[in-house]
N, C-alpha and C positions, 0 to 999 in steps of 0.2 A: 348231663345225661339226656335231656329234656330235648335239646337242638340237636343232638348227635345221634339219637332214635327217631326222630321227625326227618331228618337227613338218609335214614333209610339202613342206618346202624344195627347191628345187632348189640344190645348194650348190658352188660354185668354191672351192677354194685357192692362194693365191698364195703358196708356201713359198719363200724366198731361198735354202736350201740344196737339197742334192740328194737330201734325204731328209725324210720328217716326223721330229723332232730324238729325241733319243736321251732328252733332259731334258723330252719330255711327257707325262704322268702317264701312268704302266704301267701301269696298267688301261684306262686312253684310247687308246693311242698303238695296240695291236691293234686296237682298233675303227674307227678310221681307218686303219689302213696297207689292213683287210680291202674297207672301203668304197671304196676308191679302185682298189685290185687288183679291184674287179669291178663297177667304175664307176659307182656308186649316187654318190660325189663325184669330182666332175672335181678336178681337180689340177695345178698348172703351178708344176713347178721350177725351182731356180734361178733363179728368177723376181722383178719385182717390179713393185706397181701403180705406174702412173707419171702418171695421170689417172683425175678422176671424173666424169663427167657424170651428169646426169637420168637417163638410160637407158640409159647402158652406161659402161665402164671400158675403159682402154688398160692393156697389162700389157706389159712388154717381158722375152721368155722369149728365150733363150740361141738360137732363129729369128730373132729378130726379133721386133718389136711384131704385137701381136695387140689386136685390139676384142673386148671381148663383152659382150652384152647384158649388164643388170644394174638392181637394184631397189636393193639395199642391201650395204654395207660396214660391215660387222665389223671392225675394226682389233686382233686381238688380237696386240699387240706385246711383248708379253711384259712381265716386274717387274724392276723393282732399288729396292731398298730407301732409303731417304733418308737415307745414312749421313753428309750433314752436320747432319743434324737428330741422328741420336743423337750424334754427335760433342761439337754444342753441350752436351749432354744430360747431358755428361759418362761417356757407355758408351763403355768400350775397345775396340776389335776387332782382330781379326786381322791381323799383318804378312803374312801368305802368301797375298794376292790373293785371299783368300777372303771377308774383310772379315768374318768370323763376329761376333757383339758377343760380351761377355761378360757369360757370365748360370750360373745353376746349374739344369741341367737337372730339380732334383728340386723348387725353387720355380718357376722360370723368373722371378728378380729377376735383373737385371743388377749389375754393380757399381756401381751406384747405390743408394745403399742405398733402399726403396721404390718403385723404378722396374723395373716388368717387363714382363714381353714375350713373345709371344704369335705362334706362325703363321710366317707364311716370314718375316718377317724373322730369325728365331731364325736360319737357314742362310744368312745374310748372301747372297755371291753364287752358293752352290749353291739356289737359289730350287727346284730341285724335289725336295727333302729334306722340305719341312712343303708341306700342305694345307689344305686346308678341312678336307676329309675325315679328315684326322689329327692334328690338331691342335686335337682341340676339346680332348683331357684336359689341354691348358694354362688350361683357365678355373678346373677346377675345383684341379688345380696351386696358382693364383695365389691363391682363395677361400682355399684349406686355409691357406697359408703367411701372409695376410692376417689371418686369423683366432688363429692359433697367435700371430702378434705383436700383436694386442690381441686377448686372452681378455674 
């Protein structure tokens, strides 16, 4: 929303709860609560699209349905990780609904031996613990620890 209004966008949000979430990147989540408190982005809570057309969208807000023009839909619906793919994979995770895998945060190999892991999946269903933004020193984490086991 954030690059797409700084781009010169006219920008809607269609938020399902009654707040922008508590889980979007803290450094983002002020620059959108500011843009909406002083209307540079419109914003309709508790909200959800429920139609798209050519040139406009139906949204049904806690009024009633509402139409509003529209060009283009952004669906960013959020991550979860593909925890029957590491399952297969044989990486253990978390019994307390957090699904974390298991890895050693000082290589970032899982319990697989050779198998490691990198970015938000590391935070299984806390998805907004790793970023892009912070998460790059798992690459070079993973180089080091690669390297250390064949010299």
């Amino acid at each position: 929303a954030l690059e797409t209004w700084r781009k010169g966008a006219e920008v809607t949000m269609v938020i399902r709860e009654k707040d922008v979430g508590e889980r979007v990147k803290y450094w983002a989540r002020p620059d959108i609560v500011n843009r909406i408190k002083e209307g540079s982005i419109q914003a309709y809570f508790e909200s959800q699209l429920v139609e798209i057309r050519p040139f406009d969208v139906d949204i049904q807000t806690p009024e009633g349905k509402a139409t509003i023009p529209n060009d283009f839909v952004i669906a960013a619906t959020g991550y979860q990780p593909n925890f029957d793919l590491l399952r297969k994979l044989g990486v253990s995770l978390s019994d307390d609904g957090i699904l974390q895998p298991n890895y050693n945060p000082e290589t970032q190999e899982s319990n697989v031996p050779g198998l490691f892991l990198a970015g938000v999946v590391c935070g299984g269903m806390n998805t907004h613990v790793w970023f892009i933004e912070n998460s790059r020193i798992h690459a070079s984490l993973i180089i080091n620890a690669i390297l250390k086991q064949n010299p």
